[in-house]
C-alpha positions in Angstrom: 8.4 -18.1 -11.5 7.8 -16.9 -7.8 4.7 -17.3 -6.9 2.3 -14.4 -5.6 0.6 -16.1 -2.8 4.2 -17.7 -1.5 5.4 -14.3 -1.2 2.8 -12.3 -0.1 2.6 -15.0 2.9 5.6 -14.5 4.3 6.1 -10.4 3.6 5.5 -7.9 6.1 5.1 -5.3 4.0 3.3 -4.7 0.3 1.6 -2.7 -2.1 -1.9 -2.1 -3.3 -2.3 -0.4 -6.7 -4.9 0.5 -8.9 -6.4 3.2 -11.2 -9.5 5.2 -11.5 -10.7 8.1 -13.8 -8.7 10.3 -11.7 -5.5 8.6 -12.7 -3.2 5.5 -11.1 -2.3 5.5 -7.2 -1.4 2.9 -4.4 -0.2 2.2 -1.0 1.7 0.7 1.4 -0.6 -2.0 2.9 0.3 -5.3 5.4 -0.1 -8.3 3.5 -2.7 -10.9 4.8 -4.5 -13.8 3.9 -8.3 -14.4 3.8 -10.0 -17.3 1.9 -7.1 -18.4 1.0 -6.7 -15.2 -0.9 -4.1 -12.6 -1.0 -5.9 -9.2 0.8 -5.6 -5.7 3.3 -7.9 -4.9 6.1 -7.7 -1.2 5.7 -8.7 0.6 8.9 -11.9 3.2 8.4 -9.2 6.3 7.9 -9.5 4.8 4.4 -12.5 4.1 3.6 -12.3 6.2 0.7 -9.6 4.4 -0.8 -11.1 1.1 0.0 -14.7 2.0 -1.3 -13.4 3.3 -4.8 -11.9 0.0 -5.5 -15.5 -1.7 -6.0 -15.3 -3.0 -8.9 -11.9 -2.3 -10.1 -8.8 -4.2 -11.0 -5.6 -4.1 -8.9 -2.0 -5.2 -8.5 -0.8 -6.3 -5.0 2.5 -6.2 -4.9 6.0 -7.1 -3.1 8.7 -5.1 -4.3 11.2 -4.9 -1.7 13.7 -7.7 -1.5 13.6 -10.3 1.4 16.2 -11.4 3.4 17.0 -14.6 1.1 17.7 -12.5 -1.8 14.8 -13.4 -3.6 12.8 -11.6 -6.0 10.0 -9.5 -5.9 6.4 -9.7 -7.7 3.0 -8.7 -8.5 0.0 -9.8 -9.6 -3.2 -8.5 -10.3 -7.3 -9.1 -10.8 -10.6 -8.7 -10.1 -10.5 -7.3 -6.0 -13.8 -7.9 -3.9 -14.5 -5.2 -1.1 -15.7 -6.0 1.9 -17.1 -3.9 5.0 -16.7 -5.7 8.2 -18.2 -3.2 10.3 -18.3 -4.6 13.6 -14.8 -6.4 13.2 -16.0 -10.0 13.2 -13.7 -11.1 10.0 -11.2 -9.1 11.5 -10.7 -10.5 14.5 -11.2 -14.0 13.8 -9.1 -14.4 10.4 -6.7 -11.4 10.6 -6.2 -9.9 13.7 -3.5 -12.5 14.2 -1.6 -12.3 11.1 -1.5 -8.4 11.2 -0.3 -8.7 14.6 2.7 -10.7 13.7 3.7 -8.3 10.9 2.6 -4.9 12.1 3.6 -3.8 15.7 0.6 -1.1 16.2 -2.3 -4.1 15.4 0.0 -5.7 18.3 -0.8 -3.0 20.7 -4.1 -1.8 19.6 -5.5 -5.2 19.4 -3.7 -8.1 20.4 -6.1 -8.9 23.4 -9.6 -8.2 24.4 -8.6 -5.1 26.5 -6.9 -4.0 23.7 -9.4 -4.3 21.4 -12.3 -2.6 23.5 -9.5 0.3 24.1 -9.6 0.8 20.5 -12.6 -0.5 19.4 -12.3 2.1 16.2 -9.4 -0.2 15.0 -11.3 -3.8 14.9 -13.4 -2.5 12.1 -12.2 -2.8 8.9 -12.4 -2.8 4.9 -11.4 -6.3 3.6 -9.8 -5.7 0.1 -9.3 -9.4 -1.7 -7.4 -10.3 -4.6 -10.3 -12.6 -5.9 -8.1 -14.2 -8.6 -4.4 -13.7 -9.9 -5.4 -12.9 -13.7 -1.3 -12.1 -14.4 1.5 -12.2 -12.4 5.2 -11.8 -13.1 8.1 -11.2 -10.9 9.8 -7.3 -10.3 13.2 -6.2 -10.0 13.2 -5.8 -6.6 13.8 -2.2 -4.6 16.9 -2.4 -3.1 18.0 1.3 -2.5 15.8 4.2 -1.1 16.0 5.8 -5.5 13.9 2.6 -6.1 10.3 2.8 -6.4 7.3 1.8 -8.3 5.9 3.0 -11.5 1.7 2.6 -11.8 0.5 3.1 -15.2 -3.0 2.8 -16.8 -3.3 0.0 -19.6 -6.7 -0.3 -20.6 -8.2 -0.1 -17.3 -6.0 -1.8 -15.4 -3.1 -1.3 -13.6 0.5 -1.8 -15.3 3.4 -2.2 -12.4 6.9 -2.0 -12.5 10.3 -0.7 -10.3 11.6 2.4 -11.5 14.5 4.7 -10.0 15.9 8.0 -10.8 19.0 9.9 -9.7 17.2 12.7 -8.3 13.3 13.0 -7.5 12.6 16.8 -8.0 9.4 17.8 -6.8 8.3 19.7 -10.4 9.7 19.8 -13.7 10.9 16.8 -15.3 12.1 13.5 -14.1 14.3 10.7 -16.0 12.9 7.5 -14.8 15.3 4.3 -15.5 13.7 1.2 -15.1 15.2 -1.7 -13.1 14.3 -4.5 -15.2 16.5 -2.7 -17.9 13.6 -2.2 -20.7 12.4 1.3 -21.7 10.0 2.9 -20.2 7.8 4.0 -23.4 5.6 6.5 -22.2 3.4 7.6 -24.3 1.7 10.5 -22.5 -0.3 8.7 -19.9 -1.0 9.6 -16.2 1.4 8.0 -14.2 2.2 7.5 -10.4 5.6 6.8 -8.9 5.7 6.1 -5.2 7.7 4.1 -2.3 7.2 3.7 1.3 9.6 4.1 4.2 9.0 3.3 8.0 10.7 3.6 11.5 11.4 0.2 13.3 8.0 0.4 15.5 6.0 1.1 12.2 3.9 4.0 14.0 5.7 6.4 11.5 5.0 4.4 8.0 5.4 7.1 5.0 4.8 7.3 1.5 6.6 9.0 -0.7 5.0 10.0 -4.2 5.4 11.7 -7.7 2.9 11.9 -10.4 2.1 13.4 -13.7 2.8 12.5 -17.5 5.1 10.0 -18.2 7.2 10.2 -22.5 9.2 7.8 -22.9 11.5 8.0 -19.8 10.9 11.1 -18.7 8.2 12.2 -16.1 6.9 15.7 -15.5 5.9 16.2 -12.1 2.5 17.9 -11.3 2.3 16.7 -7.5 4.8 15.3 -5.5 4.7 14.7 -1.5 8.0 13.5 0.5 11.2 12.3 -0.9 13.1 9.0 -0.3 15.7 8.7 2.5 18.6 7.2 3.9 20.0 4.4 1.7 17.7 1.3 1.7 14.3 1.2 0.4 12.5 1.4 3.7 14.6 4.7 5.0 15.8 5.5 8.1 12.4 7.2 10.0 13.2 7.9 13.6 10.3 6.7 15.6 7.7 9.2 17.0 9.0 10.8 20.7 6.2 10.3 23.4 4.3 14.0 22.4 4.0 13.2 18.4 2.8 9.4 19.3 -0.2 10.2 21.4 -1.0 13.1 18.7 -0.9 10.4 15.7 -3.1 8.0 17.4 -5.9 10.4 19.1 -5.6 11.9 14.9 -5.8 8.3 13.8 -8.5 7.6 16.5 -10.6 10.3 15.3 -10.4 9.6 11.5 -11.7 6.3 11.9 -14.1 6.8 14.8 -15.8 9.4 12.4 -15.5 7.3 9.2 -17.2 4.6 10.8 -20.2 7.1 12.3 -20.6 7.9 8.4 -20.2 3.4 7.4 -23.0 3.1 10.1 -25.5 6.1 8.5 -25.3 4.9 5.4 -26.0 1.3 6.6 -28.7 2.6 8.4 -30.5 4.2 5.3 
């Protein structure tokens, strides 16, 4: 079987899943290592997401196929959350890795200049995989149709690769999934999304539908984007010089105010 940790080492890209009373999600994340365990360092533009995982059981996953050919997986267990504040696990366990994999960590912080630039980047919320509880390898996404199915089973979160031939926005939606075994919905919340980037990564989207899944069929209550292109990671031009500097004062200001509020609430 491939193993979780092997994987998520050499990946560039991942997933983070989970579910709450407000039904299954996830997200694109940059796999790292900390402790020798599988984990994000989720900037403070979401510290929301990363603060409702206390507590909670989630799948990290790699679903898109590597270069070898090889195939996909996902585990899942007990996640530990972690506020590094001031950036101190971040820069001396991860800043590295996530530089190698994720070209804005390389110009935000991949020096000292760099990092005092964009000091609101160093800080970060540390979300571990504190044991692998299951694991079993996915049919891997290999066409932009592809994406991944998050269901609720007793509290935790249920993964697996799904595709359709057309993702309307409402209505229903027959999902086929790529391990070949039906589906079996049995009017549960579910959440079907994918992720697609531009070579530089400073565009890195997700794509999403969600609603009540019967047996294969989905009926869309929200949706947001739609896959591109035909490989799994879409073909997202990168950002001309106006949009860039508009995404990263936005991005600058999310995270400088989320960390005001991390710092208030510390301070009570």
């Amino acid at each position: 079987m491939t193993d979780l940790i092997t994987v998520w080492q050499r990946s560039t890209v991942a997933e983070l899943s989970w579910t709450t009373s407000s039904g299954p999600s996830g997200i694109p994340v940059v796999p790292l290592m900390w402790r020798d365990t599988p984990c994000v360092a989720l900037p403070y533009s979401m510290a929301g997401t990363a603060l409702s995982l206390w507590g909670r059981t989630a799948a990290f996953s790699v679903s898109a196929q590597d270069a070898g050919g090889r195939s996909a997986v996902v585990g899942t267990g007990p996640v530990e959350v972690v506020e590094d504040l001031d950036g101190s696990e971040f820069v001396e366990h991860l800043v590295e890795q996530e530089a190698i994999k994720h070209p804005p960590t390389r110009l935000r912080a991949d020096s000292l200049i760099a990092r005092r630039e964009n000091w609101w980047w160093v800080p970060r919320l540390i979300v571990s995989l504190t044991s692998v509880e299951e694991q079993h390898e996915l049919h891997p996404r290999t066409r932009a149709e592809d994406a991944l199915l998050v269901r609720d089973r007793s509290g935790r979160p249920e993964v697996e690769v799904v595709t359709a031939k057309e993702w309307s926005s409402s209505g229903g939606v027959t999902l086929w999934a790529r391990g070949g075994a039906p589906l079996e919905g049995s009017g549960e919340p579910a959440f079907v999304f994918a992720h697609q980037y531009s070579p530089d990564f400073e565009r890195w989207e997700r794509w999403s539908r969600s609603g009540l899944l019967t047996g294969d069929s989905l009926d869309v209550t929200d949706a947001e984007g739609a896959p591109m292109g035909d490989a799994p990671s879409g073909p997202l031009s990168p950002y001309g010089l106006l949009d860039r500097l508009s995404n990263h004062r936005s991005l600058a200001r999310t995270c400088r105010s989320a960390i005001a509020q991390a710092e208030s609430r510390r301070a009570t």
